[in-house]
N, C-alpha and C positions, 0 to 999 in steps of 0.2 A: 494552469494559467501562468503565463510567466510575467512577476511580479518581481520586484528585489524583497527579500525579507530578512530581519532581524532579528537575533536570537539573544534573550536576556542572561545572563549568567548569573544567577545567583547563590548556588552553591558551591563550595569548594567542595569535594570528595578526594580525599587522601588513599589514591590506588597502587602506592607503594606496596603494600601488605601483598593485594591480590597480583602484581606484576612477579615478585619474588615468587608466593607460588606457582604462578605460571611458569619463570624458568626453571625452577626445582621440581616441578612435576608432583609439588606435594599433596596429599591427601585432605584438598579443600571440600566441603560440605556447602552447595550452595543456603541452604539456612541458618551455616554457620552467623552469618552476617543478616540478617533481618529487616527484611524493608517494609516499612510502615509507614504510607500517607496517609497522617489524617485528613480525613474529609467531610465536609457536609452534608447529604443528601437529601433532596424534595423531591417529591412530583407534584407536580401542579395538578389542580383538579379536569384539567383539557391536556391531561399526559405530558407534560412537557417536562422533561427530568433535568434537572439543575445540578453539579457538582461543583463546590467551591473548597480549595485548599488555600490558606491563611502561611503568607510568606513575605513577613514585614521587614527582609532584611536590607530591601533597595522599593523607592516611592514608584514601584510599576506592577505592570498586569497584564497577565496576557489572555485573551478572551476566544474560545473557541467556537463554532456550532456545527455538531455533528449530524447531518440530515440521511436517512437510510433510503438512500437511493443513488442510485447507478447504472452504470451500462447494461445490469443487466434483464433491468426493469425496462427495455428499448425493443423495439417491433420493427420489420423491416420496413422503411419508409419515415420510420424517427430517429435511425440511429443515430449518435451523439446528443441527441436532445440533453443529456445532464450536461455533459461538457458545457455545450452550449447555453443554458440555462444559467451555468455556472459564471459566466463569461457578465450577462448578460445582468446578472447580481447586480452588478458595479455600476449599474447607470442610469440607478436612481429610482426613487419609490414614490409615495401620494409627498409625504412631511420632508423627504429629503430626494429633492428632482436630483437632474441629470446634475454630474460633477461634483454635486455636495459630498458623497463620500470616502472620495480619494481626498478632495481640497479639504476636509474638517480631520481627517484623521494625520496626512504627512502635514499640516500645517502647524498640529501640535508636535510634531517630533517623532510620530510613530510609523508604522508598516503594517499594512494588511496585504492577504495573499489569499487562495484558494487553492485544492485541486479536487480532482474527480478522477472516481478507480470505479472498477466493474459493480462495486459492492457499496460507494460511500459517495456522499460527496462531502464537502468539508471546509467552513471557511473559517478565517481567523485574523485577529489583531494584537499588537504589543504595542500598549500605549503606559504616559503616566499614568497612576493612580487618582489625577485631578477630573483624566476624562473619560470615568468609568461610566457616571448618569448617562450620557450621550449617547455611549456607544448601543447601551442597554436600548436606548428609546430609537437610535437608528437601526439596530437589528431587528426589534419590535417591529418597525416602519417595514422592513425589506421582506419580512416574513411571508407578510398577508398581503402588502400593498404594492408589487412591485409594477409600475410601470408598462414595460416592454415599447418603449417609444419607438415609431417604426422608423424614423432615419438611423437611429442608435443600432436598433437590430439589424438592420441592412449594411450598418458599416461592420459592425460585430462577426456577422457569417463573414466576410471578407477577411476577417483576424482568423479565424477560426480555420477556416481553407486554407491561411495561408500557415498556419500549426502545424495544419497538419500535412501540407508538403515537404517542411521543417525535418518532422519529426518520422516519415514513413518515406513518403516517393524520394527525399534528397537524401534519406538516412539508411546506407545499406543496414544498419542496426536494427534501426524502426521498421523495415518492411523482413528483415527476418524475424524479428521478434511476434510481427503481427500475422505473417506465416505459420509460425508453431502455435500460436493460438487458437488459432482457426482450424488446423489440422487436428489437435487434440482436444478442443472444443465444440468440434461439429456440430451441428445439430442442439446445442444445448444455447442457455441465455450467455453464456460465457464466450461464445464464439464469435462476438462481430469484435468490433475498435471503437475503445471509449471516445475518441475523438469521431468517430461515424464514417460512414460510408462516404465520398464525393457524392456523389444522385443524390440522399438524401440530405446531408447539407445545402444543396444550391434549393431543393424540394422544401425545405422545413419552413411552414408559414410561422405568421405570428399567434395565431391562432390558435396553431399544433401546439406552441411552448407553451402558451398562456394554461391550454387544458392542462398540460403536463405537470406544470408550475404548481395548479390548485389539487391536481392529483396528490403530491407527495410532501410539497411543503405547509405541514400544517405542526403544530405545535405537537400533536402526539406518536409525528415520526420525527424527532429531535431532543440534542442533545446538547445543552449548554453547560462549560468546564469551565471556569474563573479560576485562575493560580496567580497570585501574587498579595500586595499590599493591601489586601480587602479586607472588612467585617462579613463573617460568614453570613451572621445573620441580617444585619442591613441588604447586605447584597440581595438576599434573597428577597426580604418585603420588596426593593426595587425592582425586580425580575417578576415579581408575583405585580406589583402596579401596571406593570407594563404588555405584559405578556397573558395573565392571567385571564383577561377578557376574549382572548382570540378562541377560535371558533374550532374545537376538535373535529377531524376527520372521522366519520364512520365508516365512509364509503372505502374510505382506505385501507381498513382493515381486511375487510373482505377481499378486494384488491390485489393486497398483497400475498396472502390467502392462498391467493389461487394462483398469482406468479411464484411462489416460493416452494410449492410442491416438490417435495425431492426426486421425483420420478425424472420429470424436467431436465436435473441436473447431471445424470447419471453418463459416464465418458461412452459416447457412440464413435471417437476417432476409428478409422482403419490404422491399424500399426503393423510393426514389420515389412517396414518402407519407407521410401526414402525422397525428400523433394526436394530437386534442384530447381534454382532461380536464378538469371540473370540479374547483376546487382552493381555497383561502382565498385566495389571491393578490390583492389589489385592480387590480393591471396585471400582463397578462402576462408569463409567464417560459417560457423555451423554451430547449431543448439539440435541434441541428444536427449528425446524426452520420452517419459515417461510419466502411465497415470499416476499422480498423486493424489492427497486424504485433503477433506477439508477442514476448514479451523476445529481446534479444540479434541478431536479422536486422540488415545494413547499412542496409536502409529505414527500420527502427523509430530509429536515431539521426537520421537526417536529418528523419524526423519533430519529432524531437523539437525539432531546431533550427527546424523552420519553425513549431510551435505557439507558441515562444514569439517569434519575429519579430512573428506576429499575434498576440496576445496577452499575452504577459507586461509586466507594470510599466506606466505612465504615457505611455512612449513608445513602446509598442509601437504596428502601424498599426491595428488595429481600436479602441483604445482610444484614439488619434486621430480618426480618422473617426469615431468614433458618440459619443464623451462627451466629447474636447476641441474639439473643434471646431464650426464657429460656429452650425450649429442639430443639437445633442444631440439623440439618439434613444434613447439607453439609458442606464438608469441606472449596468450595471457590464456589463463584459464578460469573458469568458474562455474563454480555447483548450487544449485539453487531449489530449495524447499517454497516454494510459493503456493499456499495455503488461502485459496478462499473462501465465504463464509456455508458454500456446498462444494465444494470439488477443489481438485487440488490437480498439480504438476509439479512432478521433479524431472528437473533438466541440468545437463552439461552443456557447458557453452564455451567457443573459444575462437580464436585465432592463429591461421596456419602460420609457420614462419616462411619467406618467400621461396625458399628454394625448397620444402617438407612439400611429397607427392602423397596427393589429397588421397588416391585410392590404397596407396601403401597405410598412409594414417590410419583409415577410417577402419582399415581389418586390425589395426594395431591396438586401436580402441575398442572397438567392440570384444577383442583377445582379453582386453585390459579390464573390461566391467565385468568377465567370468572369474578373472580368478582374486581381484583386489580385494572382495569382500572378505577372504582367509588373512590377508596381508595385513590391508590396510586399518583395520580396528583390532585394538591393544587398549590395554588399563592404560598406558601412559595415552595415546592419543585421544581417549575417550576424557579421561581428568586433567586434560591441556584444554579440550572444547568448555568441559565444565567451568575451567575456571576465565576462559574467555565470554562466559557466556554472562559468570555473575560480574564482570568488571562492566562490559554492555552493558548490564541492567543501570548500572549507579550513570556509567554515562551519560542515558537517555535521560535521567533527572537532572541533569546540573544545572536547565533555565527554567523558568516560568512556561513557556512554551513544551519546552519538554517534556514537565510532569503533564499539562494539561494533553497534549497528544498520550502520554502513557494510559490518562487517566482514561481519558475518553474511548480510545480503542479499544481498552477494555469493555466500559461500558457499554459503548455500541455494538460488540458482536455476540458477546458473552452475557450484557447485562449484569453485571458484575464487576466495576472499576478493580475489584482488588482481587483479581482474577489471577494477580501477578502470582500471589502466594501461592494457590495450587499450581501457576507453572513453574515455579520454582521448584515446591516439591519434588514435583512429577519428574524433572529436569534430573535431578538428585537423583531417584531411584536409577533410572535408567541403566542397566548395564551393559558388557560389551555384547555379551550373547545374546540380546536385545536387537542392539545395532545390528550385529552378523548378520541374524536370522532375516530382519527387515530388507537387509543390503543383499540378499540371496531373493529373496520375492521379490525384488524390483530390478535385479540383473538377470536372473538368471535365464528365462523363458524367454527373456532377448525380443520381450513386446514395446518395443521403440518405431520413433517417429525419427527418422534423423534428416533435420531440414537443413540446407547447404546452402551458398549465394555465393558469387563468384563473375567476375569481367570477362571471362573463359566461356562463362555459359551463353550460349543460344539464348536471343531476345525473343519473347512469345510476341506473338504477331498480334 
């Protein structure tokens, strides 16, 4: 949802220490350093899990709710419904009609936003500390009571259509991106676009969302994360007055039961192939993928350290080989571990430079993922990712907003907010022979999808 938003800064973090290591290559321990959010934790007797961390250093707050649903909870004929539903948040419930919840929240000073991914949806506010009751009693309000006013909805799919031209038909990025999705996604819930199909956008009644709506939004698929100037425990009686009476999902469990089955999830792409697209792109742009793990496996970490060995920052080695070094071939490169809460992809992605001949590239690359994994991970490359990875960590805390995103993703996928500390661990052990051997099963057998776009290519009719 595109929304402007505001991020609180309340911690300073002193990353002198961990930068130095990084240029020195020293022999940093991510546990060296110890992150510890204290927090609150409740469940409401109707499941509704509360987390509140206590940070009185500035009179504000930032108010999360994380609801377990997403794209890929959607049937052919509803896609985008979360998107859309999401949208649809904003425009008013039984206690707080249409417009009241943008005009009572930017009126005090604050920002609320949303978004929606295959696996979540997700909304949130940064307000002062004065207008935490409110918000409490409007979220209460949008939960159970929302609306769906049918001129609101009818203007709303027209926002949403016009998203998602935005972001796919005008965006050679967006429709290659929603290409390899769907190519390595086949068949599974993971394969449509969170923003939905055209057909079924202009098709989706009011009706459809409403069912939708009572499907998944109910108190015991969510998650509420309060980080800033609060009383843990006030907060909570307030959250328990307000919220405590709404009405658990049964239906839902079973529901979800049976959409979450991991058979469902399991990669049916065809790979060892390759799909060109006409696209606006003046020089080719292409994503290199492969099956990846979903959250949480030992694999999917070591992944994670080998994509950004190849890939992340300036020094990484693909971004050596192909743009710092002395005859460039791309204009940008990047490696990506994208981890969801069943299945997974790792992919390379880039940008040709105008005059680099895409089919000379593509044997150059595909040369290039046989034999990098010998090359390209070393103790030093391996303990540059580590100590990139614990300076990341204190990053994502420096606001209000930050810890409570931290807090919550943890807790929504893992159930677990402090889930950080085993990844951390886990981070830590990790070694190169690790990486290697991972970076040899996901090159070697050369089971890739490599999707292309291009001004060059033939328009399909």
């Amino acid at each position: 949802m595109a929304r402007p938003a505001t991020l609180l800064l309340y911690i300073t973090v002193t990353l002198t220490l961990f930068s130095c290591a990084h240029k020195n290559q020293q022999k940093t321990h991510l546990n060296d350093y110890p992150l510890n959010l204290a927090v609150k934790k409740v469940t409401l007797s109707n499941g509704l899990r509360v987390l509140i961390h206590e940070n009185h250093k500035l009179p504000i707050f930032s108010y999360y709710t994380f609801f377990d649903v997403g794209g890929r909870y959607e049937k052919p004929g509803t896609t985008g419904a979360s998107h859309f539903l999401e949208h649809l948040m904003f425009k008013g419930a039984k206690k707080y009609g249409a417009g009241k919840f943008d005009t009572i929240i930017e009126g005090n000073g604050g920002s609320t936003n949303a978004y929606t991914t295959v696996d979540s949806t997700v909304y949130y506010e940064n307000l002062p500390t004065k207008n935490l009751d409110i918000i409490i009693d409007m979220e209460a309000d949008r939960m159970v009571n929302l609306l769906l006013d049918p001129v609101a909805f009818e203007k709303e799919r027209e926002v949403v259509l016009e998203e998602r031209k935005f972001r796919y038909e005008n965006s050679p990025r967006g429709k290659l991106y929603q290409q390899m999705m769907r190519a390595v996604f086949a068949k599974t819930p993971y394969g449509g676009s969170v923003i939905g199909d055209v057909a079924d956008l202009k098709s989706l009644s009011r009706d459809q969302v409403m069912q939708y709506f009572k499907k998944f939004y109910a108190p015991n698929n969510a998650i509420i994360v309060i980080v800033g100037d609060v009383d843990a425990d006030e907060t909570i009686m307030k959250i328990e007055k307000k919220f405590g009476a709404l009405p658990a999902s049964t239906a839902m469990l079973a529901l979800k039961k049976e959409l979450d089955q991991p058979q469902l999830y399991r990669h049916q792409g065809v790979y060892k192939r390759e799909i060109k697209s006409y696209g606006t792109s003046p020089t080719p742009i292409f994503m290199l993928a492969y099956k990846g793990e979903p959250l949480g496996t030992y694999k999917s970490f070591v992944m994670d350290m080998l994509s950004s060995i190849l890939g992340d920052g300036q020094s990484s080695y693909l971004t050596q080989k192909y743009i710092k070094g002395k005859r460039p071939l791309l204009n940008n490169i990047n490696v990506a571990n994208y981890n969801l809460k069943y299945s997974g992809v790792f992919f390379l992605s880039g940008e040709l430079l105008a005059k680099t001949n895409y089919k000379r590239f593509k044997k150059n690359l595909l040369r290039e993922t046989r034999k990098m994994c010998k090359t390209a991970i070393t103790e030093r490359t391996l303990q540059k990712t580590k100590n990139q990875y614990l300076i990341g960590y204190y990053r994502d805390i420096q606001s209000n907003a930050g810890v409570a995103r931290f807090l919550g993703m943890r807790e929504n996928f893992y159930n677990d907010y402090s889930y950080y500390k085993k990844e951390l661990d886990i981070y830590n052990k990790i070694t190169v022979q690790e990486v290697k051997d991972v970076c040899h099963e996901i090159f070697d057998k050369q089971e890739y999808i490599l999707v292309s776009l291009w001004d060059k290519y033939k328009k399909k009719k």
